[in-house]
N, C-alpha and C positions, 0 to 999 in steps of 0.2 A: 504494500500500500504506500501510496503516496500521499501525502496530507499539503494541500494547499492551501493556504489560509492567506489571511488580509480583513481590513475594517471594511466594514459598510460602504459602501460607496468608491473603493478602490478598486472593483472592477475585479475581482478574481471567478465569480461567476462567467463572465463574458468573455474573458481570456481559456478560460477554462473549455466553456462550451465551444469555443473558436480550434481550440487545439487537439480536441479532442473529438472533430470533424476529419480531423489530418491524421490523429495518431490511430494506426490499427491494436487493434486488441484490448487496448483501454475503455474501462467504462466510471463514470462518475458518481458517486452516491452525497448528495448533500444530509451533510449533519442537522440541519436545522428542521428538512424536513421530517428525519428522520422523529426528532425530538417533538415536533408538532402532532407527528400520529400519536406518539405516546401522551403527551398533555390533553390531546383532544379527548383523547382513548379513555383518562384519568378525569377527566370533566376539569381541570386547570387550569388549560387556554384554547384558545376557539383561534387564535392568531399567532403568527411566529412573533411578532414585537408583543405580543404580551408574556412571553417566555422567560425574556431578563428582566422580566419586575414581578418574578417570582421570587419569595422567599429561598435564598441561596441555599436552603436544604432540601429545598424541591426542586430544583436546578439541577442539585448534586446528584439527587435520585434519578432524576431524568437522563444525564450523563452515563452515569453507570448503565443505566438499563442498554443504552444506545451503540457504549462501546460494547457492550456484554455482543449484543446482535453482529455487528462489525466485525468481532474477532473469528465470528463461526463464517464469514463473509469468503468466496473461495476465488480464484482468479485474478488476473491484475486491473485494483481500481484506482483512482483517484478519491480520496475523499476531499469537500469542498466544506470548509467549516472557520471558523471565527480562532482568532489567536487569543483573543481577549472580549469578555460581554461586558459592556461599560452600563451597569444594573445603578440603581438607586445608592445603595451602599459603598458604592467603587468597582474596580475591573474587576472581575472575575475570569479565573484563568478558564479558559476555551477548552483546555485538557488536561485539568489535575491531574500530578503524576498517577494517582490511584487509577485511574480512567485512561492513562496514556500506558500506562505498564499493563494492558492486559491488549494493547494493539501490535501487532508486527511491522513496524515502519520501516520502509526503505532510505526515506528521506522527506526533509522539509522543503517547503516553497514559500516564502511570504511573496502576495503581490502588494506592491506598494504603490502610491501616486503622489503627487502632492497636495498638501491639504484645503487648499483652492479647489481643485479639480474633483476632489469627494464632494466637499460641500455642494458644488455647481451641481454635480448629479444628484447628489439626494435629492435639494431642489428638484429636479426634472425627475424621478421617478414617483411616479401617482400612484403605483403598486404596495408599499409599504408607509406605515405608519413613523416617520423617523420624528427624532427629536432634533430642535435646529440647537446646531455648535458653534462658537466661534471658532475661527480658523487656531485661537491656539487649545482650543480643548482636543480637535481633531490632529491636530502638531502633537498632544501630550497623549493620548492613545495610541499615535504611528510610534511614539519611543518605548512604549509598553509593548507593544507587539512587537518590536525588536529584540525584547528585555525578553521574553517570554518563547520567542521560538526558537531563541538559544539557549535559553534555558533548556526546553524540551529535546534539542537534539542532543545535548550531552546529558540528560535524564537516558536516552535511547543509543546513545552511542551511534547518531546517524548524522549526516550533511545536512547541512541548511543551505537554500541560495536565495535569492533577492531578484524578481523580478519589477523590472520599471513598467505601468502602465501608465505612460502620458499622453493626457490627450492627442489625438490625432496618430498615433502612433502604436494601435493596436496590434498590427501584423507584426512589430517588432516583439513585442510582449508574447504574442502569441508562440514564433519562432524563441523566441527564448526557454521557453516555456517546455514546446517539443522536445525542443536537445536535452532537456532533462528528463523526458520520460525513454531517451534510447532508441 
């Protein structure tokens, strides 16, 4: 498994979906939705943004249950998931090691953007429920999710790399992107 992660609005779904048009044999599995059957399933949350304004021990439980299913997961996929859930209380880490030691990783991916460039898309996505940021609370999150998936690759004893999605500039993100899956 490959874990690609990045903030909201950094475009790692869309790089993701973009590369995984090109790449053979690779299939995707989002975390988030995965985490939404379970809360809906649990009567919790009806919506994925109402997921991180869950009580962080119903989060926890929903993590567990999520990697539990992942780990029995067979073939090569990508997972697409969050480094950090920025909740009422402060970040919460995306993959507590309890939830990240029970996955088999190959290696990390953060997609990154600049924090102009999240904002202006959240803005323009009418699909989710986001909360508006200043550009430096979305600047202090991109340094959490730096802090955090290197954190996780020496938790895992695996690579980390850094892909740039900047505007206008997708195909590059995308090709970057590929050469890491081989």
């Amino acid at each position: 498994m490959i874990i690609v992660m990045g903030i909201p609005g950094a475009g790692k779904t869309t790089v993701l979906s973009e590369t995984l048009r090109q790449a053979k044999g690779w299939r995707a599995i989002n975390w988030g939705d995965r985490m939404l059957e379970l809360a809906a399933a649990k009567g919790f949350a009806k919506g994925r943004d109402e997921i991180r304004k869950l009580p962080v021990e119903r989060q926890a439980e929903l993590q567990a249950a999520v990697a539990d299913s992942l780990a029995r997961e067979e073939g090569k996929f990508v997972l697409d998931t969050h480094c950090s859930i920025n909740t009422p209380k402060g970040y919460l880490p995306g993959l507590p090691y309890g939830v990240l030691g029970k996955l088999p990783v190959e290696r990390f991916v953060l997609i990154e953007a600049p924090a102009e460039s999240i904002i202006a898309r959240r803005r323009k996505d009418a699909t989710r429920a986001r909360d508006a940021q200043a550009a430096e609370a979305v600047a202090e999150q991109l340094f959490v999710n730096k802090a955090l998936v290197c954190a996780y690759a020496a938790f895992k004893g695996a690579p980390v790399a850094f892909v740039k999605n900047e505007d206008g500039k997708l195909s590059a993100a995308v090709e970057a992107l590929r050469a890491l899956l081989g």
